[in-house]
C-alpha positions as CSV (number, residue, x, y, z in Angstrom):
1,X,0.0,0.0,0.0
2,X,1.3,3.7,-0.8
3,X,2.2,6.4,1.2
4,X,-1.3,7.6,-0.1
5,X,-3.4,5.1,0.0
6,X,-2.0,4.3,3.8
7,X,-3.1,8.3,4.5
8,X,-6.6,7.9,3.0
9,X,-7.4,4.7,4.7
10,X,-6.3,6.4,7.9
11,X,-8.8,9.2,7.3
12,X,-11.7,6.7,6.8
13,X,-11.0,5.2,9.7
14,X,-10.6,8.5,12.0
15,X,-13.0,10.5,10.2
16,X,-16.5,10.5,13.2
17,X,-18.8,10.7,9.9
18,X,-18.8,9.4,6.8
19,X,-16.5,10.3,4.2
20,X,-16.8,11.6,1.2
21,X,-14.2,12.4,-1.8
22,X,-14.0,16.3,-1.4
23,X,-13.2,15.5,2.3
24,X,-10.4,12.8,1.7
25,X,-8.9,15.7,-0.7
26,X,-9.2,18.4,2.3
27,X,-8.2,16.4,4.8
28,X,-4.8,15.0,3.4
29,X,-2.3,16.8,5.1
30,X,-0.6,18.2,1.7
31,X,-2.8,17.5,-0.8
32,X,-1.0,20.2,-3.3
33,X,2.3,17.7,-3.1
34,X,-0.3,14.3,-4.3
35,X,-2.9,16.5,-6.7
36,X,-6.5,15.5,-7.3
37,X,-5.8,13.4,-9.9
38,X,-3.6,11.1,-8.2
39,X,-5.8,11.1,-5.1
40,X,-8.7,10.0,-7.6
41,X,-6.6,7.4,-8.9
42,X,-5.4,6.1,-5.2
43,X,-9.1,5.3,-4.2
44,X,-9.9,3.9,-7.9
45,X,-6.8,1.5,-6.6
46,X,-8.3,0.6,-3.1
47,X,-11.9,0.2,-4.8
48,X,-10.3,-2.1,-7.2
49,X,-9.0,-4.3,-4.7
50,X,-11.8,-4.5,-2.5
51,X,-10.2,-2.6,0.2
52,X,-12.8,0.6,0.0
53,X,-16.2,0.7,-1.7
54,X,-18.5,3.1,-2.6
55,X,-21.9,3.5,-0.4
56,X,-25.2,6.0,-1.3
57,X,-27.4,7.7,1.0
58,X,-30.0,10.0,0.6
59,X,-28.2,10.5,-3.0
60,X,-24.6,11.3,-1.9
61,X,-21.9,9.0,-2.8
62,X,-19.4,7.7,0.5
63,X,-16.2,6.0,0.6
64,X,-16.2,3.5,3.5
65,X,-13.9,0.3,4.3
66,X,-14.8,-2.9,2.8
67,X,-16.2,-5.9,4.6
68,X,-16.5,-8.4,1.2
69,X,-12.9,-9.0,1.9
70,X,-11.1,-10.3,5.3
71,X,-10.1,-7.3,6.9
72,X,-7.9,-7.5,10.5
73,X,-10.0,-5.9,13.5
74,X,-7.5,-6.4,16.1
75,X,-3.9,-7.7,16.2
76,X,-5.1,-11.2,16.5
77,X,-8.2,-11.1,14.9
78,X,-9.3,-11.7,11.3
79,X,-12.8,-11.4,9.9
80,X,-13.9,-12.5,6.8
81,X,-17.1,-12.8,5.0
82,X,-18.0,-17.1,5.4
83,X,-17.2,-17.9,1.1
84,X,-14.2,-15.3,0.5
85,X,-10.9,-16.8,0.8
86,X,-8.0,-15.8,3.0
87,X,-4.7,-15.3,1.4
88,X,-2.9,-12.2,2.6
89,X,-3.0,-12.2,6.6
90,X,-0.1,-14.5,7.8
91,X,-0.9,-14.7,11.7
92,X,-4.1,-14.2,13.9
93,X,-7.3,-16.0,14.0
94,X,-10.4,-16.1,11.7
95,X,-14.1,-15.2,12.3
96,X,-15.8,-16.0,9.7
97,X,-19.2,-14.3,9.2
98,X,-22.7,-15.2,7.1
99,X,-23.5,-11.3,6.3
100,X,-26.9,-11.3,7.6
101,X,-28.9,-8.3,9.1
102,X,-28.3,-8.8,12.7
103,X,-25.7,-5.6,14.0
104,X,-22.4,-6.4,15.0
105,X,-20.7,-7.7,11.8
106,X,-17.7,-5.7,12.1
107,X,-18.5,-2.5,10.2
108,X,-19.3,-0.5,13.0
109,X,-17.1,1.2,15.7
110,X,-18.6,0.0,18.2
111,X,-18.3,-3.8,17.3
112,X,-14.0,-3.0,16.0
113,X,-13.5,-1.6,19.4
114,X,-15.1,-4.4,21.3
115,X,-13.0,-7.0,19.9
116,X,-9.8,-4.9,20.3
117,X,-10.9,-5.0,23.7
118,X,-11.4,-8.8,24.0
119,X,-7.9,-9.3,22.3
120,X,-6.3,-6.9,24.6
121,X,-7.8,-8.8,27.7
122,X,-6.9,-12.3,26.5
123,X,-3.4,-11.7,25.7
124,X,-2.6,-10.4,29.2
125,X,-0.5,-12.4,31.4
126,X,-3.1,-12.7,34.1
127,X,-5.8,-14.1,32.0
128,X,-4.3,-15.6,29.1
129,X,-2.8,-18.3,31.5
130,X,-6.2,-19.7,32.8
131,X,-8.2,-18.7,29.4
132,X,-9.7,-22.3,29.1
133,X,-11.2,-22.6,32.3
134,X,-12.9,-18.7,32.1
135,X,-16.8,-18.0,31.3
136,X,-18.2,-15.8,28.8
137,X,-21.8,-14.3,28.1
138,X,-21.9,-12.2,25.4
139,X,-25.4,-9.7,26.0
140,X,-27.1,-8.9,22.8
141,X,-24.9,-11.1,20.6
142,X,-26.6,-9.9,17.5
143,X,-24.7,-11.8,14.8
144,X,-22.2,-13.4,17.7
145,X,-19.0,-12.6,16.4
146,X,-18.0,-11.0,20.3
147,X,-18.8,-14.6,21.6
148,X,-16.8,-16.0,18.4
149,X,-13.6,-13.9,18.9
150,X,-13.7,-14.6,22.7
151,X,-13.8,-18.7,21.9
152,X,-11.6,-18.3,19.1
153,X,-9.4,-16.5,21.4
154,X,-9.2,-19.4,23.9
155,X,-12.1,-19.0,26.5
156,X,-13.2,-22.2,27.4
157,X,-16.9,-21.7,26.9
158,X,-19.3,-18.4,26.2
159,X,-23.2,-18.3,25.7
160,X,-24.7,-15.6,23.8
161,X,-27.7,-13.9,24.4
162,X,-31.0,-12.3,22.5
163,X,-34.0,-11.5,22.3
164,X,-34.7,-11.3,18.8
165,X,-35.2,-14.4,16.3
166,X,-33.4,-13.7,13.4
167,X,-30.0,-12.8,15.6
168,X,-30.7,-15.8,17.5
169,X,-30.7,-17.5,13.9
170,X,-27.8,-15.8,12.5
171,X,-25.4,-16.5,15.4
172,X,-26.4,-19.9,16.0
173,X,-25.7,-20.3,11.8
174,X,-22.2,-18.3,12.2
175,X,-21.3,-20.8,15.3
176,X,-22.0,-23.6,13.0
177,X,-19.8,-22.0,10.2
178,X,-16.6,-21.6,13.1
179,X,-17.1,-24.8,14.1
180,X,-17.7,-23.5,17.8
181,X,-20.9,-25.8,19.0
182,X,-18.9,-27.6,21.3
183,X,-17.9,-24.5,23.3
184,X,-20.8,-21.3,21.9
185,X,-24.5,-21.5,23.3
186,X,-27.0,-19.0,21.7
187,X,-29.9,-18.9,23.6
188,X,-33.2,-17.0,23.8
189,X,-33.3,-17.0,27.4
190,X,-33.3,-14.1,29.0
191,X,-30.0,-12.8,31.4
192,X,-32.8,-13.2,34.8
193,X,-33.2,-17.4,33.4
194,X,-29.7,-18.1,33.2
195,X,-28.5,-19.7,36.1
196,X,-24.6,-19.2,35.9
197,X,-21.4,-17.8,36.6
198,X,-19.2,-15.7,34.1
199,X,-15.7,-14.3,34.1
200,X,-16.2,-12.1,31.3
201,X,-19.2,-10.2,29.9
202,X,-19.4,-8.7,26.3
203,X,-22.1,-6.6,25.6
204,X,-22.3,-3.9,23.0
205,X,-25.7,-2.0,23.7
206,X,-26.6,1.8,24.1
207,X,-26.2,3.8,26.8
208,X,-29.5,2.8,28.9
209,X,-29.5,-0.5,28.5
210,X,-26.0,-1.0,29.8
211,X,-26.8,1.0,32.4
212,X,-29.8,-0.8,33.5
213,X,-27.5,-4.5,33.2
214,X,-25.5,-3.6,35.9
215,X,-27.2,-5.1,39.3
216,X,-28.8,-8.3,37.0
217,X,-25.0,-8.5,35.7
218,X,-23.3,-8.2,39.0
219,X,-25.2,-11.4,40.7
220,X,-24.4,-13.3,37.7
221,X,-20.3,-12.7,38.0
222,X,-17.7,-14.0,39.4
223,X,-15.5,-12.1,41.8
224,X,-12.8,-11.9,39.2
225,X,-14.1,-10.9,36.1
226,X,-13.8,-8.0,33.6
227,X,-16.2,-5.9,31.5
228,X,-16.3,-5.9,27.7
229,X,-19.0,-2.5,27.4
230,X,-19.3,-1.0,24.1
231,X,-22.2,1.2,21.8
232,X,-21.9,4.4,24.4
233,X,-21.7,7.5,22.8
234,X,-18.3,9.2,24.0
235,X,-19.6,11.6,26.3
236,X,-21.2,9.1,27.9
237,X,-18.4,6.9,28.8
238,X,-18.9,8.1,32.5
239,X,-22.5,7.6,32.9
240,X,-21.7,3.8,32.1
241,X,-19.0,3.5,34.1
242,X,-20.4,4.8,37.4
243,X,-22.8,2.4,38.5
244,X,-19.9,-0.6,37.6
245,X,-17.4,1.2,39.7
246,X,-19.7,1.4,43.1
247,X,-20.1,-2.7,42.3
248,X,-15.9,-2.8,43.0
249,X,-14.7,-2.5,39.3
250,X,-12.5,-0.2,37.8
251,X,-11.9,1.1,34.2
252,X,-8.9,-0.1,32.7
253,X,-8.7,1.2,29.4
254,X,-11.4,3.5,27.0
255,X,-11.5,3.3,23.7
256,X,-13.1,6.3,21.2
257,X,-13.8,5.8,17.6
258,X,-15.9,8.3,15.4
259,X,-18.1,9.5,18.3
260,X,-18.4,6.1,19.7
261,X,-16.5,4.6,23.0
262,X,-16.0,1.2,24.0
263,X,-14.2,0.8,27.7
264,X,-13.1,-2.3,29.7
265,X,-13.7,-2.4,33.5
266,X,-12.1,-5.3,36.0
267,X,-12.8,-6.5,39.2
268,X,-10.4,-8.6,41.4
């Protein structure tokens, strides 16, 4: 990848809206030293390849990331539509994914930072020893890929959780895909009808929601466990977090991404 292209994919991905051409060209940091017609011809290469495509809305033209190709998330995660083949990432694991129209299939920021998050966590001395014995209930699992990356990542077992058919559907159908059964539950169930212990909870909901888990979550956890919160708006990072820290956890590390945060919270 160019100097160029490396500089426009970086705006995509900081930009907190969508972008569009005119504000790739404005944004570069010296756009007079690349010129418009070799900015034009930069994107034409990413489109080309898969990397970027074109989206409409509301009849403007966007230039987004694309997710018809595998595309790295995290340092040890790959995701990759279920039929496209892998042949350019030489380390990490794969999640592969059956695009349906559940939310969480790795093209938003909320979802990205989420599995950063896991990743992070399991590749910390502390838990990373003890991975295949830990817990995981992933809230809202939507198409399940937080429950896939943590599994893929070593946790011994993880149930997913939702209350809406066609998720429930699509993640039991990407478990299947992974080849996860023996170690993924996707289950209707409410969180009040599940009668176990976790080490780890994913959930990436908005703001009241995650607000309103936090006494069901906290009977449901073990003393040493950690917090996987994302689909807060930034500035309301600290609304979330408050109600978790009077239950005896602390926030670790926040993560922002166009507008969105994502944090991580650990008790014991």
């Amino acid at each position: 990848m160019s100097d160029l292209e490396s500089k426009i994919m970086r705006i995509i991905d900081e930009s907190p809206s969508k972008v569009t051409f005119r504000s790739i060209k404005n944004r570069l940091d010296t756009p007079t030293i690349y010129g418009v017609r070799s900015i034009k011809k930069a994107v034409a290469n990413l489109v080309s390849l898969g990397t970027l495509c074109y989206t409409f809305h509301f009849g403007q033209s966007f230039i987004e990331r694309s997710l018809d190709q595998p595309v790295q998330l995290s340092p040890h995660v790959i995701l990759k539509p279920f039929r496209c083949k892998l042949d350019r990432f030489d380390t990490g694991v794969v999640i592969s994914i059956e695009k349906g129209v559940s939310f969480g299939c790795g093209d938003h920021p909320t979802t990205r930072m989420a599995v950063q998050l896991i990743d992070r966590c399991l590749h910390q001395p502390l838990w990373a020893r003890s991975k295949k014995e830990l817990k995981a209930i992933d809230i809202g699992t939507g198409s399940g890929i937080l429950s896939l990356v943590a599994a893929k990542l070593g946790i011994g077992y993880g149930i997913g959780v939702d209350t809406d058919p066609c998720s429930v559907f699509e993640a039991r159908e990407n478990v299947r895909i992974n080849q996860l059964n023996d170690r993924i539950q996707i289950s209707s169930q409410s969180l009040n009808d599940i009668h176990q212990r976790f080490d780890f909870v994913l959930a990436n909901l908005r703001t009241p929601t995650l607000i309103n888990l936090c006494d069901p979550l906290n009977n449901k956890l073990n003393q040493n466990s950690v917090l996987v919160l994302s689909g807060m708006k930034a500035e309301e990072t600290k609304s979330v977090s408050e109600p978790y820290k009077k239950k005896g956890f602390r926030v670790v590390e926040v993560r922002e991404e166009k507008g969105w945060s994502a944090i991580c919270l650990l008790r014991g």
